[in-house]
C-alpha positions in Angstrom: 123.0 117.0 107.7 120.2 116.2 110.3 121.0 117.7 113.9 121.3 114.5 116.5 118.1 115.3 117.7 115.9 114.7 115.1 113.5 111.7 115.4 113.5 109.8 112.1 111.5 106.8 111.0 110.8 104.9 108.4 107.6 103.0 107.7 106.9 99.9 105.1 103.5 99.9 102.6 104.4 96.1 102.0 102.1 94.2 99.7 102.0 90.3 98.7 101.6 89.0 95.6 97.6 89.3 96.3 97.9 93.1 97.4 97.4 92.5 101.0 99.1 94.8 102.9 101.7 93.8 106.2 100.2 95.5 109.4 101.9 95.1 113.3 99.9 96.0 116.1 102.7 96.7 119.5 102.2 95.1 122.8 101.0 98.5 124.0 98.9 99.1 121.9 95.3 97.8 120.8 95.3 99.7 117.1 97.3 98.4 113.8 100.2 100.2 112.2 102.7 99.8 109.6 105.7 98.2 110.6 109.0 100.1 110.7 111.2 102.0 112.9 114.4 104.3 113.8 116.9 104.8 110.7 120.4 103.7 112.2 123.2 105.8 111.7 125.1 105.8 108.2 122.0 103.4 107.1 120.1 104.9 104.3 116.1 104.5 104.6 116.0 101.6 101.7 117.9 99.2 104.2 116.5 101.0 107.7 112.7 99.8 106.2 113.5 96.2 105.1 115.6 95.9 108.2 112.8 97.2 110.7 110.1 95.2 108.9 112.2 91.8 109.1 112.5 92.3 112.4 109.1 93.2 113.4 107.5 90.9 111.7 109.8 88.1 110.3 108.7 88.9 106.7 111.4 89.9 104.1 110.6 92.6 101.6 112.5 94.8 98.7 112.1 98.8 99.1 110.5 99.8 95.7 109.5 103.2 96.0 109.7 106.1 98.7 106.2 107.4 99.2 107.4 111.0 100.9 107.6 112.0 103.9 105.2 114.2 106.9 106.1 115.4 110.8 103.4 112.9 112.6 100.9 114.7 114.0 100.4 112.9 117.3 104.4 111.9 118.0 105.7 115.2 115.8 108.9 112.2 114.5 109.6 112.8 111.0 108.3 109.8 108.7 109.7 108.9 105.8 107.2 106.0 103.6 108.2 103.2 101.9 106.2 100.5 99.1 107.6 97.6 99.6 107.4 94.3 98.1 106.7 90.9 99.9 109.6 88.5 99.7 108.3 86.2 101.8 105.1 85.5 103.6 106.4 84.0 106.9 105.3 85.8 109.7 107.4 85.4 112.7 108.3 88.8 115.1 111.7 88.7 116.3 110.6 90.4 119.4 107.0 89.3 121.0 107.3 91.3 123.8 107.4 94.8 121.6 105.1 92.9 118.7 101.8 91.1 119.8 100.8 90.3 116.3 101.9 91.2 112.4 99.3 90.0 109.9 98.4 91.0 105.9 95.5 92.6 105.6 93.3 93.4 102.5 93.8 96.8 101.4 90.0 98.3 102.7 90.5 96.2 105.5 93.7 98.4 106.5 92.3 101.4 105.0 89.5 100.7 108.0 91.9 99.4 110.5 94.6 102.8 109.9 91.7 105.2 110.6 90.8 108.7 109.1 94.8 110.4 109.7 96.4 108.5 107.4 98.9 110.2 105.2 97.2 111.2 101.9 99.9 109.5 99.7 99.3 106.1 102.1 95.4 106.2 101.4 96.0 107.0 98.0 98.3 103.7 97.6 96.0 101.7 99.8 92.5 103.0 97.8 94.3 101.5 94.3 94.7 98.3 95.5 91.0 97.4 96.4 
């Protein structure tokens, strides 16, 4: 089991129909990011992802896939990616003052958006969808 310490995450690839890809960009913060957030405890990372992207951005998905998992190397939290599928396309963050936008992006427009440190297995998703 993980000691109480630990900083977990979970973050959501999630694609529409037209493989555009869900982005958030925080209130304090001027560059874009996937949405996601803290896995609750005795909540496995399936529900923690659809939960955190529902509320970050208002749009519902299904967890498909993990994608694995890296220590960040700016925050050192333990991330744990998701592909997700759209369910809806309704964009509507529950909280606008943590979330100053949430918009779907063409895949090489996030692949320039996310920056050069992406996680390889991200990029790799993101690169097959141009």
């Amino acid at each position: 089991m993980d000691a109480p310490s630990k900083r977990k995450a979970v973050l959501g690839l999630v694609f529409d129909a037209q493989n555009h890809v869900l982005l958030i960009r925080r209130t304090n913060e001027s560059r874009w990011l996937f949405p996601g957030g803290k896995v609750e405890l005795g909540e496995s990372e399936e529900a923690a992802v659809v939960r955190e992207v529902e509320e970050e951005s208002g749009v519902r998905c299904r967890a498909e896939a993990s994608l694995g998992r890296r220590i960040h190397p700016e925050t050192q939290w333990e991330l744990s990616y998701w592909l997700c599928s759209a369910a809806s396309h309704q964009i509507s963050p529950r909280n606008p003052h943590e979330i100053a936008e949430a918009r779907f992006f063409s895949a090489r427009a996030a692949l320039t958006l996310l920056g050069d440190a992406l996680y390889a297995p991200v990029r790799a998703v993101l690169s097959s969808r141009i």
